[in-house]
MARDREN-262536 format. One record per residue (C-alpha): residue in three letters; z, x, y. Coordinates in pm, whole numbers, plus 50000, padded with zeros to 5 digits. Layout:
<nodes>
AlaZXY/...
</nodes>
This chain:
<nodes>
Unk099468770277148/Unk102868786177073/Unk105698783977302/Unk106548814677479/Unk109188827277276/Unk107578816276923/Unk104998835876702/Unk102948829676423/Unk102508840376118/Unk101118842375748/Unk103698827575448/Unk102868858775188/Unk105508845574913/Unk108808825874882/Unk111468850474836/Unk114318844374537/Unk116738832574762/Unk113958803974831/Unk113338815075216/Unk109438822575285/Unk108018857075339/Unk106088854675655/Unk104078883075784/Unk103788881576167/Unk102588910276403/Unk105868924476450/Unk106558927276078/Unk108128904575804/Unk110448873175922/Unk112488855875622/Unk112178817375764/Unk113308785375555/Unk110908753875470/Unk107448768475445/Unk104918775775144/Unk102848799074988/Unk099808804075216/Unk100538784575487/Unk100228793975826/Unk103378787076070/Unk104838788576371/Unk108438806676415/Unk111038813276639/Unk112918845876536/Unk116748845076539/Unk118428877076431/Unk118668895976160/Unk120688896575823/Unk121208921075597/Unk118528943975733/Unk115978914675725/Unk114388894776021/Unk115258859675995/Unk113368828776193/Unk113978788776220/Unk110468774176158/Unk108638752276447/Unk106188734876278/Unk103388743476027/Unk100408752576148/Unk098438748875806/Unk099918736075517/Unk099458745175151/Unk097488717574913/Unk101168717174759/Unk102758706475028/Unk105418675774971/Unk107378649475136/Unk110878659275046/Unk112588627874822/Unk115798637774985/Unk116548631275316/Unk119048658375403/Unk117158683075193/Unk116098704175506/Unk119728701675632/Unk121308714075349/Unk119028737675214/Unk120238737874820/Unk116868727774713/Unk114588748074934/Unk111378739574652/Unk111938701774698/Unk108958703274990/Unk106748712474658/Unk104608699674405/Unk106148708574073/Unk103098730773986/Unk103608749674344/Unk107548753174212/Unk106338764473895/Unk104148789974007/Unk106458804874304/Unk109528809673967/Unk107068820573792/Unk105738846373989/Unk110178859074036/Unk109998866873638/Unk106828885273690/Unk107938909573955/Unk110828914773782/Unk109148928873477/Unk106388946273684/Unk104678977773503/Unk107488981573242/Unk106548987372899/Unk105308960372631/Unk104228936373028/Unk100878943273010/Unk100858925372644/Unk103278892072702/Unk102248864172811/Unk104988843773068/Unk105848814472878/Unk107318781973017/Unk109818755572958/Unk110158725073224/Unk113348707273273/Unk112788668373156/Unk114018653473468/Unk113288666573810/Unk116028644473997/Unk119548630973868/Unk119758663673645/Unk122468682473724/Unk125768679773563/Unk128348701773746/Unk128398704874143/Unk130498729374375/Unk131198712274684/Unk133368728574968/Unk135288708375308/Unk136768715275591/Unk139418694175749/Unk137898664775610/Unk134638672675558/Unk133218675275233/Unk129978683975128/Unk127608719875068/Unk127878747475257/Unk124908750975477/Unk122298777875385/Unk122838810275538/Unk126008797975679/Unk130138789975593/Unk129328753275756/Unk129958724575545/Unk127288696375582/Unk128468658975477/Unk125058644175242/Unk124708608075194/Unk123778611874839/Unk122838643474641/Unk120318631774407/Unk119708660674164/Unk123308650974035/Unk123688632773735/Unk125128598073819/Unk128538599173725/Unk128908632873956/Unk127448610274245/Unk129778582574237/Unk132968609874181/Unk131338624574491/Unk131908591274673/Unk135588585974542/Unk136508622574713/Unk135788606875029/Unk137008576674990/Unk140558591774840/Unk140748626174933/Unk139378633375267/Unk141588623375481/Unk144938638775283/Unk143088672375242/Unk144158701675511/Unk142268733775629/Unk139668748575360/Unk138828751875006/Unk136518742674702/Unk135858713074489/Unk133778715874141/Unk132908679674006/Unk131758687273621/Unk130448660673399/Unk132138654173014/Unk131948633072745/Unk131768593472789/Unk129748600473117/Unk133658606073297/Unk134238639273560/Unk136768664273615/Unk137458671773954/Unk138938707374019/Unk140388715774372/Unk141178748174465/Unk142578750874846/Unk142758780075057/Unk145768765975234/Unk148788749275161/Unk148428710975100/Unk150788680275215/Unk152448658074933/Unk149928631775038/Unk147078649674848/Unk148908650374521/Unk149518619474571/Unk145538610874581/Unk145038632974334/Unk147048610674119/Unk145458577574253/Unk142058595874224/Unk142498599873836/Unk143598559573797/Unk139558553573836/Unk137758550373481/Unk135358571873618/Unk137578604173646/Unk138968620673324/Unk141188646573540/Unk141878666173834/Unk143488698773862/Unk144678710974214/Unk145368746674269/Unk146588758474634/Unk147188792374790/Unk149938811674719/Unk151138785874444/Unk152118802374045/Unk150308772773900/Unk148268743573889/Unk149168703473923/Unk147048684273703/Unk146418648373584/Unk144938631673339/Unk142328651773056/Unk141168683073289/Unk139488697872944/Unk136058692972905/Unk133228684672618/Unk129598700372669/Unk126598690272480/Unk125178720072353/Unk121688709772169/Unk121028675072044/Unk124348672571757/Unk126678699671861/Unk129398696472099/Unk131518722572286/Unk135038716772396/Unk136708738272678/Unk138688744972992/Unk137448729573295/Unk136928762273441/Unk134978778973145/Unk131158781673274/Unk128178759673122/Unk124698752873167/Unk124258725973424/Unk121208711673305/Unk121978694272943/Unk117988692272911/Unk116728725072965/Unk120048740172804/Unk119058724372455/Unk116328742072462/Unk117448776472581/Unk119668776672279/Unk117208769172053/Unk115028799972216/Unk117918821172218/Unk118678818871859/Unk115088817771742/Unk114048848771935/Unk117568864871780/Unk116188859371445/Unk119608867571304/Unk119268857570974/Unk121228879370749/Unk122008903071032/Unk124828919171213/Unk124998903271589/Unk126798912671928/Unk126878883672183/Unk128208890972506/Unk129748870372757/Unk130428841772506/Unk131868818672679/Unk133308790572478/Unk129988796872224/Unk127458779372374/Unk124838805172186/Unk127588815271934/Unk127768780471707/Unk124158785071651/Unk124158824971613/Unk126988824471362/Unk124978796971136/Unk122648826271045/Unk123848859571091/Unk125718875970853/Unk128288889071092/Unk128688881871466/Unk131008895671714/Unk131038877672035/Unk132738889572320/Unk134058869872633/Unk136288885872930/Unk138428851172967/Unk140518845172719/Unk140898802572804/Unk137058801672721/Unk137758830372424/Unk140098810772251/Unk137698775972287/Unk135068798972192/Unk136958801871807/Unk138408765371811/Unk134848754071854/Unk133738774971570/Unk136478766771332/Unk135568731871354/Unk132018732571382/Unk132728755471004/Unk131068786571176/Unk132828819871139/Unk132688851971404/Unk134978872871520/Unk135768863271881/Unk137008887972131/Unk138568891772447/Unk137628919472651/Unk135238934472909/Unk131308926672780/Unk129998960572928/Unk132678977572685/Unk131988960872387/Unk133618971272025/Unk132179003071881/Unk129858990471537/Unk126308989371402/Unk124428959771522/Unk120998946771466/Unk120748926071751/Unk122558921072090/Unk122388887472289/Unk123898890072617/Unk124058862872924/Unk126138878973230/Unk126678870373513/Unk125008871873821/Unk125908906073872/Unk123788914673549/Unk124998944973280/Unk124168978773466/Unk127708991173350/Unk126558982072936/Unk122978996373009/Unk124269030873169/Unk127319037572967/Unk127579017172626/Unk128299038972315/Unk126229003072168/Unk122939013672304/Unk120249025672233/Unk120499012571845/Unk119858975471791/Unk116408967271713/Unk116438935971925/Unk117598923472271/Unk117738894572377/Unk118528892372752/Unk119398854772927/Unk119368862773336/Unk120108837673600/Unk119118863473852/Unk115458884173856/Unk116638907674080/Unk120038919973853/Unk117198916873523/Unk114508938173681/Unk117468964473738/Unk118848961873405/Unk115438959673249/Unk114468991573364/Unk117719005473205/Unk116748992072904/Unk113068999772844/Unk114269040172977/Unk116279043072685/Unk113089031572419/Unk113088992672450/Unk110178972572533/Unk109418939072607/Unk108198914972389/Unk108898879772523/Unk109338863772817/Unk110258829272861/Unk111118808673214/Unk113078777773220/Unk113658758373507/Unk117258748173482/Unk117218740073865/Unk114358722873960/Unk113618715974329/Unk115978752174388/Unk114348784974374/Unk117078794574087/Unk115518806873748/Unk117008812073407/Unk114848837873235/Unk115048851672861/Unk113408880572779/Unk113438901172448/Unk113028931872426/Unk112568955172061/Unk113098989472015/Unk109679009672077/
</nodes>
């Protein structure tokens, strides 16, 4: 029987944010750590956002894809809220945040949701953002600013694991109040450790720092702390990116990339093969430092890419000059881009997706391809039905499962002009 202040409830979905949607009788309750189609029992703790939240008790019935978690701190932490699935249940609950997203828009009805699966499950993940406190340092907790120490984060590639255990062992105790740590793998299986403190730090962590980057393991370490003009660095804080099986990027430590090496190989290849830019005029937004671009500007008889930083801009062109490529590489805002006639557009923003490009570009409607990378279905299903109202429809759709054992997707989706 429940307790007196529990309820129970029906697990309808898992929401994108990887949280289950439990129908109970007083109405929907977001609660961590259960499954499609289980039934559970829930204590209700607030409410967030506008949404009911609970803390699950146990589960009542448990879904046929039910799994023993192969981290230990997994339910502490809560970065890879899928890791209690089988990797057909994970497949199917991402699966299912692609297909919502493109729900009863044009050219749906007729494309099938095609798949790619990352090659390793575990031991996959080549850049990390860790936070501490004092001297604390570990993930922030889900739904929360609390920092929670893990033994051993095992979807990290190896190198990023043992870096991991040198901050502790020469940071920690130098470190003062609050801030962020990004651990990002490079070439010769070395990191680069980038600190960036919300409070001033004592001489004693530059001092680590510099002890820190003695270890063969660590290429560099940049520290950056409020209020300062600039940042201290040591050793090589640059860093090289595969970027398909014989081509590889160089950039600042700070420039984004893919963090699965795997599944990125092959999201390039789909990217540039659903382009088809072969002999054609080409607009790639939010370049980067070209992780798309290399392999657009092999085939396209003109391609303007356009990046808002200009540290990953100007990697962007070195990288082409000596991979021989040629585009014209520009700094600027993506959802502004130059004024031209273009055949195809490839875009991959940010999290916050391209409403500003799809209401207001002078670019669009025109191209007769698009060719939309997404890390977040809820931003795409926005932008897609921007894109389909002015006479796009969708032609592909492709999910790849950069984060496996997360409830993160990377979707590409093409659309062509109806």
């Amino acid at each position: 029987m429940p307790s007196k202040r529990s309820e129970q409830g029906e697990v309808r979905a898992v929401g994108r944010g990887g949280d289950a949607v439990v129908e109970t009788s007083r109405g929907i309750v977001l609660v961590p750590g259960a499954l499609p189609g289980e039934r559970v029992e829930l204590l209700a703790t607030g409410s967030k956002r506008g949404a009911a939240r609970g803390r699950l008790i146990r589960v009542l019935r448990p879904s046929a894809g039910r799994r023993e978690p192969a981290c230990a701190d997994a339910a502490r932490c809560g970065g890879c809220p899928l890791m209690i699935a089988s990797p057909e249940l994970q497949r199917e609950v991402k699966r299912s945040f692609l297909a919502d997203a493109c729900r009863g828009l044009p050219g749906v009805d007729e494309t099938e949701i095609e798949w790619v699966d990352s090659p390793a499950t575990l031991g996959y993940r080549r850049r990390a953002r860790l936070a501490w406190h004092r001297d604390t340092i570990g993930y922030r907790q889900l739904h929360s600013k609390r920092i929670t120490p893990i033994g051993e984060c095992i979807v990290l590639v190896q190198p990023l694991r043992e870096a991991w255990d040198a901050l502790r062992a020469y940071l920690a105790h130098s470190l003062r109040g609050g801030g962020e740590i990004q651990l990002q793998l490079t070439n010769a299986e070395r990191v680069v450790v980038d600190l960036r403190a919300d409070d001033h730090q004592p001489p004693e962590l530059f001092e680590a720092c510099e002890r820190l980057c003695e270890l063969p393991l660590v290429a560099g370490v940049t520290l950056r702390t409020s209020g300062d003009g600039h940042a201290a660095s040591w050793g090589e804080t640059h860093v090289s990116i595969q970027a398909g099986a014989s081509t590889l990027l160089e950039g600042p430590g700070s420039a984004f990339s893919q963090a699965n090496d795997g599944v990125n190989e092959k999201l390039i290849e789909a990217v540039v093969r659903l382009a088809e830019p072969q002999g054609l005029r080409v607009l790639e937004l939010h370049c980067g430092i070209g992780n798309f671009t290399v392999g657009l500007a092999a085939q396209a008889s003109a391609l303007v890419a356009v990046e808002q930083e200009p540290l990953a801009a100007e990697a962007c062109q070195r990288n082409l000059k000596r991979l021989g490529r040629k585009a014209r590489v520009t700094v600027g805002n993506a959802n502004q881009p130059p004024k031209g006639r273009y055949d195809v557009v490839v875009l991959d923003p940010p999290r916050q997706g391209a409403k500003a490009l799809f209401e207001g570009s002078a670019v669009l409607p025109g191209p007769k391809r698009l060719v939309y990378v997404s890390c977040d279905t809820a931003t795409l299903a926005r932008d897609l039905q921007l894109a389909t109202a002015k006479g796009y429809r969708i032609d592909r759709l492709i999910g790849f499962d950069m984060f496996p054992q997360t409830a993160h997707l990377e979707s590409l989706v093409r659309l062509v002009r109806a």
